[in-house]
C-alpha positions as a Markdown table, in Angstrom:
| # | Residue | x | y | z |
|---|---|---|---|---|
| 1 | Unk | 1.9 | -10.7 | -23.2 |
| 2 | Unk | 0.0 | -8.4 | -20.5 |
| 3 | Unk | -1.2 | -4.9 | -22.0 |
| 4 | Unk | 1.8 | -2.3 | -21.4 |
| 5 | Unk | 0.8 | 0.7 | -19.8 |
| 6 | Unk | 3.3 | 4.0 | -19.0 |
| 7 | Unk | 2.4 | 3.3 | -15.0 |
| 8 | Unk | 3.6 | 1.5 | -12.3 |
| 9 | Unk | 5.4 | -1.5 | -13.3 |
| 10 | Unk | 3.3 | -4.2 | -11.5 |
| 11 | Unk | 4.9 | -7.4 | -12.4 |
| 12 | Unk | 8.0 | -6.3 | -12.0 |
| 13 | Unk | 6.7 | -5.4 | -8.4 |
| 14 | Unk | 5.5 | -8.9 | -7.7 |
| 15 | Unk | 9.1 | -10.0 | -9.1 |
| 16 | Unk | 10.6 | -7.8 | -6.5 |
| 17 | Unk | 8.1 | -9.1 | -3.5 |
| 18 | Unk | 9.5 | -12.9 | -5.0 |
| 19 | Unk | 12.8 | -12.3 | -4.6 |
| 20 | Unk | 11.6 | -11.3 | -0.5 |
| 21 | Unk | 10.3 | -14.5 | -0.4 |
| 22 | Unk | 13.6 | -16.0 | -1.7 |
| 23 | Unk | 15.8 | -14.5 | 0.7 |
| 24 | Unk | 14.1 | -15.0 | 3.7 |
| 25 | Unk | 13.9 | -18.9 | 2.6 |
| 26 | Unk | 17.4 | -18.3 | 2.4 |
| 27 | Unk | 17.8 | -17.1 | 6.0 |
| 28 | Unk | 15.4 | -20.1 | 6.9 |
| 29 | Unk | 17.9 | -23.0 | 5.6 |
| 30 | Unk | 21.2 | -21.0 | 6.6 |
| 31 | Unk | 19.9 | -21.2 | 10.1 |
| 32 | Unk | 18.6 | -24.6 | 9.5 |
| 33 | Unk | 21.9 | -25.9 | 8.3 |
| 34 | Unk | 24.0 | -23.8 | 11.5 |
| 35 | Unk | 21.6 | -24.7 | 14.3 |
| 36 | Unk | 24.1 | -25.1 | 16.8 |
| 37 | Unk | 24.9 | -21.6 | 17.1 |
| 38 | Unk | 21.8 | -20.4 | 18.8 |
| 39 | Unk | 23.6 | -17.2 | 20.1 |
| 40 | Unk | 22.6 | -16.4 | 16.6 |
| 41 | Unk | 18.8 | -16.3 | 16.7 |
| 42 | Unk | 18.6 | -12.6 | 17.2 |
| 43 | Unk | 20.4 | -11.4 | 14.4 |
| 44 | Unk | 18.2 | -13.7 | 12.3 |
| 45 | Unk | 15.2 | -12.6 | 13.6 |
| 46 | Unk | 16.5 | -9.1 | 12.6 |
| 47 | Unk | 17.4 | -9.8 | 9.1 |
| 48 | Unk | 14.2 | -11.5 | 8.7 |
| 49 | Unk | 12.0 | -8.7 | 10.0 |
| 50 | Unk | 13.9 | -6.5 | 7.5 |
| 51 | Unk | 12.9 | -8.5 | 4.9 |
| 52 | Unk | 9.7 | -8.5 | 6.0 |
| 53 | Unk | 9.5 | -4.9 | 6.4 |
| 54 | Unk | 10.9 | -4.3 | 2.7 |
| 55 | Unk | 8.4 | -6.6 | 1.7 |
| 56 | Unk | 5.4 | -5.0 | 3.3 |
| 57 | Unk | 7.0 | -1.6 | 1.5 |
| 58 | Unk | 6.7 | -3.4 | -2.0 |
| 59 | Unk | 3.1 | -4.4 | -1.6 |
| 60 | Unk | 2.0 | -1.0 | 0.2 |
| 61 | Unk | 3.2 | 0.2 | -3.1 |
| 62 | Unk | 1.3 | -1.9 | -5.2 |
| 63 | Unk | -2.1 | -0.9 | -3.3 |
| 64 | Unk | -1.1 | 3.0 | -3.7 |
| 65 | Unk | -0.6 | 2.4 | -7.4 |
| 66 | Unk | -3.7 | 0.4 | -7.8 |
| 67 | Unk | -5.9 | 2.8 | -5.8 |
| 68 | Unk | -4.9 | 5.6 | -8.4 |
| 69 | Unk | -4.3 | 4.3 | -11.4 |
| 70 | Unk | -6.8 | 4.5 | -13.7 |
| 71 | Unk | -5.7 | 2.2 | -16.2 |
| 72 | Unk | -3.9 | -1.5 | -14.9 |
| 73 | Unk | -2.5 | -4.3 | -16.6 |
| 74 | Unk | -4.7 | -6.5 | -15.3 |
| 75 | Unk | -8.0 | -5.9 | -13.2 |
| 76 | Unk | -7.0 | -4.1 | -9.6 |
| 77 | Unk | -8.4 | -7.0 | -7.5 |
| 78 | Unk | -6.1 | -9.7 | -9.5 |
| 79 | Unk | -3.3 | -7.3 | -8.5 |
| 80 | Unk | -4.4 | -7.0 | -5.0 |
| 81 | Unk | -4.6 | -10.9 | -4.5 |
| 82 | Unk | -1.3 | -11.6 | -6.1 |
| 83 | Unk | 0.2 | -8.8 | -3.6 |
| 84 | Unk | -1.2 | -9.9 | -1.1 |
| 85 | Unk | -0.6 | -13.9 | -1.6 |
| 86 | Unk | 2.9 | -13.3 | -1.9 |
| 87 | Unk | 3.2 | -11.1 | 0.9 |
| 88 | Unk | 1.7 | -13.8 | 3.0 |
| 89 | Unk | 4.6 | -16.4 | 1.6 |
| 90 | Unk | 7.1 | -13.9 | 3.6 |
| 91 | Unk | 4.8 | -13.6 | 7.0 |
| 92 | Unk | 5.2 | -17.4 | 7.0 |
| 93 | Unk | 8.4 | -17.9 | 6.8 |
| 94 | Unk | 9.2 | -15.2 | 9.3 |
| 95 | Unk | 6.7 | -17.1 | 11.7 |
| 96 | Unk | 9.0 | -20.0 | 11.6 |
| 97 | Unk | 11.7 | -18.5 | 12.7 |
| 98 | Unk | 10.3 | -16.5 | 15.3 |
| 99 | Unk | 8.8 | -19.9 | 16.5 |
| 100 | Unk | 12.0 | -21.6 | 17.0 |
| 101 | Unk | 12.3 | -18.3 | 19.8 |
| 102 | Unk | 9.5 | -18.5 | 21.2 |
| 103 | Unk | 9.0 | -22.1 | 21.6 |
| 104 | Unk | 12.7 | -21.8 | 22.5 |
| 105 | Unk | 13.2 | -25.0 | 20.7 |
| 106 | Unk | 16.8 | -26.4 | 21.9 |
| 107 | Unk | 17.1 | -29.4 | 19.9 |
| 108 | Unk | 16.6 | -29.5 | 15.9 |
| 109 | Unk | 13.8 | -32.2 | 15.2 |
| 110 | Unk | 14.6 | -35.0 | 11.9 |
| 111 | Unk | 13.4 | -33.2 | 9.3 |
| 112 | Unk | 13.7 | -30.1 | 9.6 |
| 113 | Unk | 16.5 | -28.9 | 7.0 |
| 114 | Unk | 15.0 | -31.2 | 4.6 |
| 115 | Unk | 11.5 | -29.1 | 5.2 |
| 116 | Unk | 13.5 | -25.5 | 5.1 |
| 117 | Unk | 14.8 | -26.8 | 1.6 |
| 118 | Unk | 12.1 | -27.5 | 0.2 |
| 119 | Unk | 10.1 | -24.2 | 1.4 |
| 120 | Unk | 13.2 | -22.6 | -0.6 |
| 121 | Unk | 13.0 | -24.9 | -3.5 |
| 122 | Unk | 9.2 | -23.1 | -3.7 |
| 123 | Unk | 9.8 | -19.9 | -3.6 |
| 124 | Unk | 12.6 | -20.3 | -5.6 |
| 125 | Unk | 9.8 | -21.9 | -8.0 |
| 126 | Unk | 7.7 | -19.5 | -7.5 |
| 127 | Unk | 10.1 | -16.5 | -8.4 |
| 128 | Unk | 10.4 | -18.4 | -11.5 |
| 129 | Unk | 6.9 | -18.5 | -12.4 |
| 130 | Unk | 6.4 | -14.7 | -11.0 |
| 131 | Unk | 9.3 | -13.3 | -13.9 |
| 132 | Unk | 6.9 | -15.2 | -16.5 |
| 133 | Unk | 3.6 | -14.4 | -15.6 |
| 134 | Unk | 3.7 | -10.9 | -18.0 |
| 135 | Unk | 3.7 | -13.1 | -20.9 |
| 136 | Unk | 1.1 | -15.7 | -19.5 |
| 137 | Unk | -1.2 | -15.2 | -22.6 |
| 138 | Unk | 1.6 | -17.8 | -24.2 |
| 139 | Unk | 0.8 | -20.1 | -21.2 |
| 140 | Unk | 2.6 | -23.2 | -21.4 |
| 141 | Unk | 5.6 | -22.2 | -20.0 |
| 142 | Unk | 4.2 | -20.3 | -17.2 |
| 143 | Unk | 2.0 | -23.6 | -16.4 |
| 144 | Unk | 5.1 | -25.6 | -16.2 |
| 145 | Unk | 6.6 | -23.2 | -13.4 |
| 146 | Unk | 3.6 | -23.4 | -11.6 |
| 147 | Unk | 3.4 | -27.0 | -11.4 |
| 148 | Unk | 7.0 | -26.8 | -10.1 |
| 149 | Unk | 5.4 | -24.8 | -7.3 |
| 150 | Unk | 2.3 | -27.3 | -6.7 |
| 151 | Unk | 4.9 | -29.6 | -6.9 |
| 152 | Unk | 6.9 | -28.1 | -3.1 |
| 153 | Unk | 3.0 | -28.3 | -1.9 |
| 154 | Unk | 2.7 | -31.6 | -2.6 |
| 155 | Unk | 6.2 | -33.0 | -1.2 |
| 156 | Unk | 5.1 | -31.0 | 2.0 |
| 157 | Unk | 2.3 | -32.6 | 2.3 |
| 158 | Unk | 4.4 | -35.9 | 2.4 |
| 159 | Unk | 7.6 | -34.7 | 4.5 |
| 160 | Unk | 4.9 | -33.2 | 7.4 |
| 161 | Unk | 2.8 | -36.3 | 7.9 |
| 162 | Unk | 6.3 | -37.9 | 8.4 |
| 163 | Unk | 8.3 | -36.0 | 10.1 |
| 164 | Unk | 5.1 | -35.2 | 12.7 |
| 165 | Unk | 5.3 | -39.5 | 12.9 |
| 166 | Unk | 8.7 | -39.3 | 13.3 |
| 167 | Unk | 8.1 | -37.2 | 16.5 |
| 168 | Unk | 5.5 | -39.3 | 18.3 |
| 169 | Unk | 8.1 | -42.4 | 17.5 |
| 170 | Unk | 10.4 | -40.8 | 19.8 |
| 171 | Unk | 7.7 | -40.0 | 22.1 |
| 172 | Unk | 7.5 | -44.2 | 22.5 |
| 173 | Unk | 11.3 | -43.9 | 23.4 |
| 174 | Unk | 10.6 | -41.4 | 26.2 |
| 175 | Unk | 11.2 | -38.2 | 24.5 |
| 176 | Unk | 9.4 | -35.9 | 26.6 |
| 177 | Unk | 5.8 | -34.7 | 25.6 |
| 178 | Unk | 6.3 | -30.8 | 25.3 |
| 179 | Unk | 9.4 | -31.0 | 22.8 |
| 180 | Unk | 6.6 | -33.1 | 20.9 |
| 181 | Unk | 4.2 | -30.8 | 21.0 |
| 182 | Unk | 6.9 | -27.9 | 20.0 |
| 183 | Unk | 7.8 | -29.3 | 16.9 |
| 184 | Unk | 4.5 | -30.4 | 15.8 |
| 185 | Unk | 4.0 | -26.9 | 15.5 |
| 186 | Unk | 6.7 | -25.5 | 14.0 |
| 187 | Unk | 6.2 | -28.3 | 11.5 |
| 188 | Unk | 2.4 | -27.5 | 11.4 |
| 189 | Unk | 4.1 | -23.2 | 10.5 |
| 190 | Unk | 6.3 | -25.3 | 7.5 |
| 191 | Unk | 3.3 | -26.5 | 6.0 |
| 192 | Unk | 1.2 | -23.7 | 6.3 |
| 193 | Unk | 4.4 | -22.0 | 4.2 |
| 194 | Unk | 4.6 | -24.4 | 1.6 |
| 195 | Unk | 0.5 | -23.8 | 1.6 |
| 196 | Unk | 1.0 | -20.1 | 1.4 |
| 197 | Unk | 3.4 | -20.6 | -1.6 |
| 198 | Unk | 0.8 | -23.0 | -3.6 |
| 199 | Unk | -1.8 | -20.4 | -3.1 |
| 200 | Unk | 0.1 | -18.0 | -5.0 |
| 201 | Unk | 0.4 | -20.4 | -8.2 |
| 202 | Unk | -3.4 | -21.1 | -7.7 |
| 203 | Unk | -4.2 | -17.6 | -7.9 |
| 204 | Unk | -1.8 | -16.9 | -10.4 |
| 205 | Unk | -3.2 | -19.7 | -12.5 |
| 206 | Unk | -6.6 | -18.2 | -12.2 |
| 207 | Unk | -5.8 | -14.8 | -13.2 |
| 208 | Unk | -3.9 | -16.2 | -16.2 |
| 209 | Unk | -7.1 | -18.0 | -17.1 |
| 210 | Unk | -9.8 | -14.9 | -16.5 |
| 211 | Unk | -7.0 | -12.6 | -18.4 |
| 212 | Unk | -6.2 | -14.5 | -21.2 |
């Protein structure tokens, strides 16, 4: 297990920043799964950038602590990446919904819940793997979890190549260009989530390693 010190608790901060990333995956499949009620956009956009905005708390936290701390579980920068990698999981997710606004995209492209369930099945993953990581000097069950997350990246990797296929297969039946060229963006933010989440496990991974 990671050295105890009487300080800030920084794993249990990165749990806290993983459950972010959890709920706003959450808010991604709820809309996913009620797209029809696009009256609704606004309040999600809301409740994501309050998630967001706790999450951004969590990790300004983390850098205070770090910046004046003299002693830390593990070294400062390790701390700093994993912060920071995880706050990026949430700036991703909120991206894709504020591009379904933006690119006010009317009709929900094959695909997408399938990709919004597995961005959750990550972070979801990813929590998992975050609660272990204080006791990843006894590694094989934290390696597990994090091949769980590599996993999400992995199946994304698949489900974009498709469903971006899927989209210029409708272009062949006359489905007009710029709904096209929507989609393959907000599938091109869906993969940069899943990404975002794999990073984490990487760096995770390597801090293990150097710490252990």
């Amino acid at each position: 297990m990671a050295k105890k010190t009487r300080g800030f608790d920084y794993f249990g901060q990165f749990t806290k920043q993983a459950e972010k990333c959890v709920a706003i995956s959450e808010l991604l499949v709820q809309h996913s799964h009620n797209w029809d009620e696009k009256d609704n956009i606004p309040a999600v956009l809301e409740e994501a950038h309050r998630i967001e905005h706790e999450a951004d708390l969590l990790n300004h936290e983390i850098y205070h602590a770090a910046a004046k701390e003299f002693v830390t579980p593990i070294e400062r920068d390790d701390i700093l990446e994993i912060a920071h990698s995880l706050d990026t999981v949430i700036d991703a997710i909120e991206e894709v919904l504020r591009s379904y606004y933006m690119y006010d995209a009317q009709i929900m492209a094959e695909g997408t819940v399938e990709f919004t369930e597995l961005i959750h099945k990550g972070c979801l993953a990813l929590e998992e793997a975050v609660r272990e990581f204080p006791n990843f000097k006894r590694a094989k069950e934290l390696r597990e979890l994090l091949i769980a997350v590599n996993d999400c990246e992995e199946e994304g990797d698949r489900l974009y190549m498709e469903s971006v296929r899927a989209l210029h297969t409708m272009y062949d039946r006359g489905e007009e260009a710029m709904r096209i060229m929507v989609w393959s963006r907000i599938f091109r933010g869906m993969e940069i989530c899943l990404d975002a989440i794999e990073h984490v496990a990487d760096v995770m991974t390597t801090v293990a390693v150097r710490n252990s």
